[in-house]
N, C-alpha and C positions, 0 to 999 in steps of 0.2 A: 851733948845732943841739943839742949834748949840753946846753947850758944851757935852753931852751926844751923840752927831754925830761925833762931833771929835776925843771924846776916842776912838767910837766905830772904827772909823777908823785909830786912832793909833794902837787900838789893831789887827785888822788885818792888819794891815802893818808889826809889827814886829813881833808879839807872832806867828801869821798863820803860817808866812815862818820857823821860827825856828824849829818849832813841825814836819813841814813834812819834814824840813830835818834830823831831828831825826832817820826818819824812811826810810832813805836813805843809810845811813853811816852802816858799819859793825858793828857786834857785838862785842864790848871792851871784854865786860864781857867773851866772849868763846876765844877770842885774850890771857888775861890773862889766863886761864884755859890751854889753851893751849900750851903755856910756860913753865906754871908748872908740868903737863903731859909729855911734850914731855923732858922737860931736868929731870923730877925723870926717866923714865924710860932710857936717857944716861948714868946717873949717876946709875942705876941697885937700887934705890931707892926703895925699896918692898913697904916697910910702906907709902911712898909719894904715891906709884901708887894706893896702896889700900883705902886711903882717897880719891883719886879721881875718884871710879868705883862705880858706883852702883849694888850690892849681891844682886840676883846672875850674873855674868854675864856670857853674854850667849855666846856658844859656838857651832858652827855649826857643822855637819859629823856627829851626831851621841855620839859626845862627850859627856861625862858628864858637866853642868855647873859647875862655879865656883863658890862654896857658899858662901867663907867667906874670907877675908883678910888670914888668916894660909894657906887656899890652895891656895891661889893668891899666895904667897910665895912658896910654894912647886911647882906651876906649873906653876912659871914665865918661863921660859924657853921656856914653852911650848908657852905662848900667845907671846912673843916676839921673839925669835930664832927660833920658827919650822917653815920651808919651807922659810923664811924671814929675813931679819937685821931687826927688826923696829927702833934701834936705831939710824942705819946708814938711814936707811930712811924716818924717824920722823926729822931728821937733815937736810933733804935738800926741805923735797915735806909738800905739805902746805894744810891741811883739808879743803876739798870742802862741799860746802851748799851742803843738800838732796833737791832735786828736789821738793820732796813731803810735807817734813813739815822742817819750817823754825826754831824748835826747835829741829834740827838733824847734825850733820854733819860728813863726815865722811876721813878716810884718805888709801888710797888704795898703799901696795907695793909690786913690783914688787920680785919675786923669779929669781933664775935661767934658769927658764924651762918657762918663758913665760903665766907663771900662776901668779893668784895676791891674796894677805891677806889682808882684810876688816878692819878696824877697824869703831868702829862706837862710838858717844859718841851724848849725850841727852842731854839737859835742864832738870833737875827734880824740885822739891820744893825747895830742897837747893842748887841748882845753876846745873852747867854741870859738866857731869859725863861720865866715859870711861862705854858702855854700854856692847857693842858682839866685838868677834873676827871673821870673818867668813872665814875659812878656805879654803886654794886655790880654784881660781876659773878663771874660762874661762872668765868670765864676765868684760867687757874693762870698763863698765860704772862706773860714776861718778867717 
């Protein structure tokens, strides 16, 4: 009995604390993700951005989405230089959690004019993925 009360108490002495601090610490996994995101699209990497979005990705105003790696490539330009740098500001400002769900996060920059460009990227099955663009917006949040 005392031997089976002691495990028991070894084991929450160390294994408990470890576990919730597990769920304390930032997520690695989107850290990396992020990395490689944020430096294909410095580097104008088409093929790198396109392995890491999930098709279709959406596009706000009214725009067509973007169905497939070929128009990801045709219409880079558009998701990263229109109204925006995001390379120059993928280099300095850092993706904020969503408020709402903790498999979301996103990274907002600033334009000229005081208006900002959304990026947003997900957790899916096989890991995190660049999801929407959301086109200038009034919106200071997140």
């Amino acid at each position: 009995m005392k031997k089976a009360l002691g495990l028991c108490l070894l084991f929450c002495v160390t294994v408990v604390p470890l576990a919730s601090g597990a769920f304390s610490r930032p997520d690695d996994s989107f850290q990396i993700f992020w990395r490689k995101f944020k430096n294909a699209v410095i580097r104008r990497d088409k093929r790198s951005v396109a392995r890491l979005s999930k098709f279709p990705i959406a596009v706000a105003d009214g725009v067509p989405d973007i169905q497939n790696s070929a128009e990801l490539s045709r219409r880079f330009g558009d998701l990263f230089d229109r109204q925006t740098n995001a390379a120059q500001c993928f280099a300095t400002k850092q993706p904020v959690p969503d408020t709402e769900s903790p498999d979301r996060f996103t990274v907002v920059c600033p334009n000229e004019k005081d208006v900002f460009v959304a990026y947003e990227f997900e957790r899916t099955d096989v890991g995190w993925r660049f999801i929407h663009r959301l086109f200038p917006t009034n919106c200071g949040c997140r």
